[in-house]
LOKOLLO-922763 format. One record per residue (C-alpha): residue number from 1; x, y, z. Coordinates in steps of 0.1 Angstrom, whole numbers, plus 5000, padded with zeros to 4 digits. Example, Ala and Ser with C-alpha at 12.3 -4.5 7.8 and 13.67 -1.06 7.14 Angstrom:
BEGIN
 resi east north   up
    1 5123  4955 5078
    2 5137  4989 5071
***
This chain:
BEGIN
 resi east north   up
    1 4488  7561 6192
    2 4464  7591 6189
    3 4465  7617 6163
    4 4445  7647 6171
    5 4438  7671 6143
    6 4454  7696 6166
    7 4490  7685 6160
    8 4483  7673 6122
    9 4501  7697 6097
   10 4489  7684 6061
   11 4515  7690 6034
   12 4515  7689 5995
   13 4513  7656 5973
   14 4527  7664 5940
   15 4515  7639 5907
   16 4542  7629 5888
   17 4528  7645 5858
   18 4529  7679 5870
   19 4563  7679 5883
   20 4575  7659 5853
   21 4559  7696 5838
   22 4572  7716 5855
   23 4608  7706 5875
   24 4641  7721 5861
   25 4660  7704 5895
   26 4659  7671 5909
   27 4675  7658 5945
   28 4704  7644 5937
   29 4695  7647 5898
   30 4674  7616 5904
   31 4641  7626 5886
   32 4606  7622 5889
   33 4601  7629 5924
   34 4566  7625 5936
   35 4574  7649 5966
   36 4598  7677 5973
   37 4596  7705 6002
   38 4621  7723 6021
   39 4625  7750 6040
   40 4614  7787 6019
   41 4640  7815 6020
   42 4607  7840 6021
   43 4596  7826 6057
   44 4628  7826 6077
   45 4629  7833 6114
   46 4648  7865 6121
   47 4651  7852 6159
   48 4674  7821 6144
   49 4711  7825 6158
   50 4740  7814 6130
   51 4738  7784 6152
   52 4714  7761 6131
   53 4702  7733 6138
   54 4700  7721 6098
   55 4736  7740 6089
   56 4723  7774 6079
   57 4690  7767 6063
   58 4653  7775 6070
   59 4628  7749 6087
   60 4604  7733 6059
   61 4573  7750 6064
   62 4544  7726 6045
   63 4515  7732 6028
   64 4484  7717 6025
   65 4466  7707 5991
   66 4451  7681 5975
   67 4452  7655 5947
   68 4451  7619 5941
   69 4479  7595 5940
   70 4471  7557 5932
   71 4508  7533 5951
   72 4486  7503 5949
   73 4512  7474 5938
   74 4540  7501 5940
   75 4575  7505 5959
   76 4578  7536 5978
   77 4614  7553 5987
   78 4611  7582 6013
   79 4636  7611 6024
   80 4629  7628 6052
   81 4660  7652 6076
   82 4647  7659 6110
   83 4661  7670 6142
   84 4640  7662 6172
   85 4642  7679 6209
   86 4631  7643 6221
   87 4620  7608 6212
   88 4590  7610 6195
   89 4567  7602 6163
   90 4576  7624 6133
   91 4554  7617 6105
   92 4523  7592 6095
   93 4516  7575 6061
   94 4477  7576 6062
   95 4457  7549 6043
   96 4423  7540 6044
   97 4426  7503 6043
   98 4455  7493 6069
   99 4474  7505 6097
  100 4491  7538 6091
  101 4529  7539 6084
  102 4545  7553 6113
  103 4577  7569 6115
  104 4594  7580 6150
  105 4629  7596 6157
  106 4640  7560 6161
  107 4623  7536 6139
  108 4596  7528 6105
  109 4568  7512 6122
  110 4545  7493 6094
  111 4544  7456 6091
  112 4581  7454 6109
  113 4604  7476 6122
  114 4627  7493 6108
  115 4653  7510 6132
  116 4680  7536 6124
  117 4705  7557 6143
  118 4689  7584 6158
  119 4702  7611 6192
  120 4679  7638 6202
  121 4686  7670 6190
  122 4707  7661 6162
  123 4696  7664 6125
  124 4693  7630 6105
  125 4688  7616 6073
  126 4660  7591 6078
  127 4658  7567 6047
  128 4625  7547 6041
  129 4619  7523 6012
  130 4591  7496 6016
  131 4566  7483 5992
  132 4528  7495 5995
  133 4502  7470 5990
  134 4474  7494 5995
  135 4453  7521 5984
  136 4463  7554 5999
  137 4432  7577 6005
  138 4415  7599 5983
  139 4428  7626 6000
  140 4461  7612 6007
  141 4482  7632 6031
  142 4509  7632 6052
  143 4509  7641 6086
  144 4536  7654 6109
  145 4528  7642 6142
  146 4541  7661 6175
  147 4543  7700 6145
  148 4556  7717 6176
  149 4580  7701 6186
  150 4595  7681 6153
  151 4621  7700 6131
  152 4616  7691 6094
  153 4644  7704 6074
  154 4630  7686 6035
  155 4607  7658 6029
  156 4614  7636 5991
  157 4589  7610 5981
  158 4595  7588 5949
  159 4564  7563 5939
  160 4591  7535 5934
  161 4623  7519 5946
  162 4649  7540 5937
  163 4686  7522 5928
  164 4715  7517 5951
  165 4729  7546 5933
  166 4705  7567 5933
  167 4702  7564 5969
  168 4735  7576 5973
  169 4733  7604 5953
  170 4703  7620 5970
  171 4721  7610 6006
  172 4750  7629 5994
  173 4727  7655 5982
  174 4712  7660 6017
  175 4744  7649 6036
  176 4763  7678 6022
  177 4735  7706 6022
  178 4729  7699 6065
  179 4761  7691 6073
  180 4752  7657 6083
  181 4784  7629 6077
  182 4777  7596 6059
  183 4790  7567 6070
  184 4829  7569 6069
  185 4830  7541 6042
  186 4808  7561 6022
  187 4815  7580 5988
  188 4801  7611 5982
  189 4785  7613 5948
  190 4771  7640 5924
  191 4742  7645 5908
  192 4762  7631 5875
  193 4777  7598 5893
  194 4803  7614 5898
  195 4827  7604 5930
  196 4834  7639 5945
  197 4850  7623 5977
  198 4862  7592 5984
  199 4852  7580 6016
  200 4865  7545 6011
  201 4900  7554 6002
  202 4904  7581 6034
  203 4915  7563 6066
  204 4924  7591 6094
  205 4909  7623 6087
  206 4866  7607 6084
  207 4851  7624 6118
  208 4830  7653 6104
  209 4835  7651 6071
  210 4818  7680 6060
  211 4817  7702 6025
  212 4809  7734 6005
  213 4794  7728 5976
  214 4775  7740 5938
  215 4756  7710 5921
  216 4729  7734 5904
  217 4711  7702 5889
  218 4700  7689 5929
  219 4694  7731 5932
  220 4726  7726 5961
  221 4747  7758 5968
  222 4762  7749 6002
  223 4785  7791 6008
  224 4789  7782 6047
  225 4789  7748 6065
  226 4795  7732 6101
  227 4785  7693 6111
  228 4760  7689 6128
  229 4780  7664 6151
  230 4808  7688 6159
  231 4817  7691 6194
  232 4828  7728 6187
  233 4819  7756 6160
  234 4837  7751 6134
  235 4825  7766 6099
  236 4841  7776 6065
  237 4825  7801 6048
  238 4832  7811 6013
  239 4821  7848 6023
  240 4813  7864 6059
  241 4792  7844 6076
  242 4755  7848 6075
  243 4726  7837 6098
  244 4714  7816 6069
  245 4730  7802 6039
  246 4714  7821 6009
  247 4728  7849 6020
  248 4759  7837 6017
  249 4776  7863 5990
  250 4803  7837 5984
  251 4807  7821 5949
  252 4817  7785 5940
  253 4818  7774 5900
  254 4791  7751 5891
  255 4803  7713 5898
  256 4826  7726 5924
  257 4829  7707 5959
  258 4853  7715 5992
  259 4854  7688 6017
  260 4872  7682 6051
  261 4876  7661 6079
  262 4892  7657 6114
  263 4914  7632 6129
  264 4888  7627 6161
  265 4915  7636 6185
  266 4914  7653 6217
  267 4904  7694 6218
  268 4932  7695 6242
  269 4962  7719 6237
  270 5002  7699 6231
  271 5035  7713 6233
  272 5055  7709 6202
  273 5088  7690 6214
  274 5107  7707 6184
  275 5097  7747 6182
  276 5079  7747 6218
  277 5045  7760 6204
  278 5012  7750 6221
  279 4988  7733 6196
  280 4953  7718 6196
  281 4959  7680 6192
  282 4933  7679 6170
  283 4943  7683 6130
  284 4916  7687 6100
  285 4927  7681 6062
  286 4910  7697 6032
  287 4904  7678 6004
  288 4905  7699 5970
  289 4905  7668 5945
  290 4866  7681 5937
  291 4875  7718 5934
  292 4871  7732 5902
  293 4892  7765 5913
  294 4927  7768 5909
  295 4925  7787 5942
  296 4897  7796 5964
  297 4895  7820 5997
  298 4877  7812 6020
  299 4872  7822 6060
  300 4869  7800 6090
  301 4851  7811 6121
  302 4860  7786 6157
  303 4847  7793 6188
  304 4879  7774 6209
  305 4868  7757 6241
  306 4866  7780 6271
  307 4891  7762 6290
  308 4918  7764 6260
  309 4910  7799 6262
  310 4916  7803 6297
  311 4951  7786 6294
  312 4955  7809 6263
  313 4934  7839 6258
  314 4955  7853 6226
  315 4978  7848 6200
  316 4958  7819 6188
  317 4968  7809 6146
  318 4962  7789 6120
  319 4990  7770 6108
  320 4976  7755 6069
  321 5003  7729 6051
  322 5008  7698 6027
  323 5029  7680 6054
  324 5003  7661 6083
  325 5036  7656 6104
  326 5048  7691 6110
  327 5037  7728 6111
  328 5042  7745 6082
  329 5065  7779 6080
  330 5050  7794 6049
  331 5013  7802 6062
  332 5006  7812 6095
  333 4972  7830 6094
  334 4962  7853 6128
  335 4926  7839 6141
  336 4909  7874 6149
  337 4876  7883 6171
  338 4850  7886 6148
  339 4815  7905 6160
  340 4797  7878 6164
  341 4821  7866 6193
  342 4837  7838 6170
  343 4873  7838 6164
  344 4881  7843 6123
  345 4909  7838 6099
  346 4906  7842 6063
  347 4930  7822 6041
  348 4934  7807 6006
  349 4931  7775 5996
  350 4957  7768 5971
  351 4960  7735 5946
  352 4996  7742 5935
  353 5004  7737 5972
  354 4986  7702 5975
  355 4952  7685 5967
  356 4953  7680 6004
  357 4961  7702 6032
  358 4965  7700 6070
  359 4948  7729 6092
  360 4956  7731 6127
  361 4958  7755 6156
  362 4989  7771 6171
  363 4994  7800 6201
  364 5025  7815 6188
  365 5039  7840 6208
  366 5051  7874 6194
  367 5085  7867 6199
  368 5086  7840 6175
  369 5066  7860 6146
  370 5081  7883 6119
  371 5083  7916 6128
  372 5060  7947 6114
  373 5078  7962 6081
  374 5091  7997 6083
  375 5076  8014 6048
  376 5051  8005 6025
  377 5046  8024 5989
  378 5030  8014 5960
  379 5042  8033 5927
  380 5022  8044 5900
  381 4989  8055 5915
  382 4968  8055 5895
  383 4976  8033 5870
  384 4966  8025 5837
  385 4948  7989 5827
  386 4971  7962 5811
  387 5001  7979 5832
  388 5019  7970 5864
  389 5025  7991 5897
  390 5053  7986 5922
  391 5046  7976 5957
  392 5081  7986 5979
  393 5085  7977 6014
  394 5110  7970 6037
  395 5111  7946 6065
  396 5134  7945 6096
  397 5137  7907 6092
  398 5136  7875 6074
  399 5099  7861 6072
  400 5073  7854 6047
  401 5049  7882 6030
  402 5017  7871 6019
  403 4999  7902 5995
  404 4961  7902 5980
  405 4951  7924 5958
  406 4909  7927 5956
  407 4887  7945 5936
  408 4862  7974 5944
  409 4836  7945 5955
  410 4862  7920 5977
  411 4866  7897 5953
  412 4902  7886 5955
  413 4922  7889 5922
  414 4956  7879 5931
  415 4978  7862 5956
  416 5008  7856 5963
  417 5030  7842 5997
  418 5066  7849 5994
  419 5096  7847 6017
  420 5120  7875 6023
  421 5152  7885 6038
  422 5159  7916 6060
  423 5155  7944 6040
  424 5142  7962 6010
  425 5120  7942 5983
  426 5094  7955 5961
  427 5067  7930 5940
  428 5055  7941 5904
  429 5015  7936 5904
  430 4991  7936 5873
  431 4960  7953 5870
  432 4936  7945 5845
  433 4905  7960 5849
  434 4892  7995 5856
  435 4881  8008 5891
  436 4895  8012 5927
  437 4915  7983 5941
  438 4929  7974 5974
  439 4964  7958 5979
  440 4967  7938 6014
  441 4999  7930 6027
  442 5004  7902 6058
  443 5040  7905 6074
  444 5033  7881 6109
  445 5003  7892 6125
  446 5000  7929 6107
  447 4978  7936 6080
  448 4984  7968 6058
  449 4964  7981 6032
  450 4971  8004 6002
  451 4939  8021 5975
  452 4953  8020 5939
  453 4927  8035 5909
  454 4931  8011 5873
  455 4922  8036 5846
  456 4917  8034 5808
***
């Protein structure tokens, strides 16, 4: 194998007694790393689409520097996420004694080999642990062989053999930051210990699992995510979505984690035998049992096959409910064009209406919605803080009314999905702080909007 200094990109060694100095954050809140780099939110390419190959986040972009690090008689445990175009070698361990350690897109190559999963152009969590019985350089470095061509997302590198658990905490770490599944036996763990899904327990819904996420202690803040093995887009975003990640204006509480999965079925469109409504086969399930939120909106942005939309070019919705067996009634969100050419739909996620909940897709057609309502007022305007306005409106038929009431900045402050008859109804809100606000009401597939000023 040749390694021309062309193709080398040296990258930082850190001594454990420097970062022991200066580290606030560990991956996976296992400490004293001996090597930590990812990808730098100041040297992002502009040119990137929202289609990323490592879920939203910049390539690492090493640098060079150099100390001395003695592993003689020491383990060695190495994280390293990669996507590469082809099969190929990715990095090189560099010794002056022995045969370099060589790692490809498919295998460890030292003394034996060590194989792992690995399909071209597909991120992956390669996991190295061996034990060094050798002197590493005096300039010890690390080389990434093939620079053009390999895609290094983040590169850790412990001096020892880290634990069983705390393997699992750094792969959930990286798992849930690139959108990159574990093994669907596998737990997903926190930077604590603690089990923030349970992939032993779940038995249907494990293709894709995939998550949003705050763990500040492994410096994770996952606003917008899509696996990397999904056969479509599919991405929930806690905000509008954004070419990368951190700027993501989204908020999740510290601690806080959203997962889902799919059921692996076909992206082929069914007729429901009961209410006659096409559907996507496949279903998807949120899990909220790590959600630290009572409730939390977020948006979803698909881009449905082209031969669905052929079939069906509108009046596409999601349908979100406890029951895995039938569609709910209450919440039928509209999937809209967004302007990136994805289709959107914004909805809440909801505890007191189950730690789990079903998402599918549905072409309904306009017969079968609830028509538009006839009037809309919403009495006083202004209003003073502490004190409640009316919201009046009249609908021609029964259906359900969803209403969100936001502040000046988007952030949702109430909700509420109700069920009418035909007629006249009116909904007492409260409004507790100063400034401009903006009521939303949902009746079927319209969306109207009303300005109320809270004043002192």
């Amino acid at each position: 194998m040749k390694h021309p200094s062309s193709i080398y990109v040296q990258v930082l060694l850190i001594l454990l007694t420097a970062n022991l100095a200066v580290a606030q954050h560990f991956p996976g809140g296992v400490k004293n790393h001996n090597l930590w780099i990812k990808g730098s939110t100041e040297k992002t390419n502009h040119k990137n689409t929202i289609r990323s190959a490592f879920n939203f986040h910049p390539i690492c972009q090493p640098l060079s520097a150099m100390s001395s690090l003695d592993f003689k008689g020491k383990n060695v445990s190495l994280f390293l996420v990669n996507s590469n175009p082809k099969s190929s070698d990715v990095l090189m361990l560099r010794s002056e004694t022995a045969e370099p350690i060589v790692i490809t897109d498919a295998e460890v190559i030292n003394q034996r080999a060590l194989p792992y999963f690995a399909t071209p152009d597909l991120s992956k969590i390669i996991f190295y642990r061996d034990r060094w019985d050798r002197k590493i350089s005096s300039e010890p470095s690390l080389f990434l062989d093939n620079a053009e061509e390999s895609l290094i997302a983040e590169m850790i590198l412990f001096d020892r053999a880290i634990s069983h658990d705390q393997q699992k905490r750094v792969h959930s770490y990286l798992a849930i930051k690139y959108g990159i599944s574990l093994l669907e036996t596998s737990d997903y763990i926190s930077s604590d210990g603690s089990v923030i899904f349970n992939g032993s327990e779940e038995t249907d819904y494990i293709s894709r699992v995939t998550a949003l996420g705050r763990d500040d202690k492994s410096e994770l803040y996952q606003k917008q995510s899509i696996n990397n093995r999904s056969d479509f887009f599919f991405c929930l975003s806690l905000d509008k979505l954004q070419d990368y990640n951190f700027k993501n204006k989204g908020e999740l509480t510290d601690g806080s984690f959203i997962f889902w999965g799919d059921d692996d079925k076909e992206l082929e469109v069914s007729v429901n035998r009961e209410d006659k409504q096409p559907t996507i086969a496949r279903s998807w399930k949120f899990n909220l049992d790590a959600m630290l939120e009572d409730k939390k909106e977020v948006t979803l942005y698909v881009e449905l096959p082209k031969d669905i939309q052929v079939l069906y070019p509108k009046n596409w919705y999601v349908n979100l409910g406890d029951n895995e067996d039938k569609l709910s009634e209450n919440k039928i969100i509209e999937l809209e064009q967004s302007d990136n050419n994805l289709w959107e739909a914004t909805f809440l996620l909801d505890k007191k209406e189950g730690m789990e909940q079903y998402l599918r897709f549905v072409n309904i057609s306009q017969d079968i919605l609830p028509r538009s309502i006839t009037s809309l007022e919403l009495f006083p305007n202004p209003v003073k803080r502490g004190e409640k306005s009316m919201l009046s409106f009249q609908i021609p038929s029964e259906g359900e009314v969803n209403y969100f009431v936001r502040d000046e900045s988007g952030r949702l402050l109430d909700n509420q999905n109700l069920r009418f008859d035909e007629g006249s109804h009116s909904i007492e809100i409260l409004f507790s702080h100063v400034g401009l606000h903006t009521v939303e009401l949902i009746v079927g597939e319209k969306k109207y909007t009303k300005k109320i000023v809270v004043v002192d």
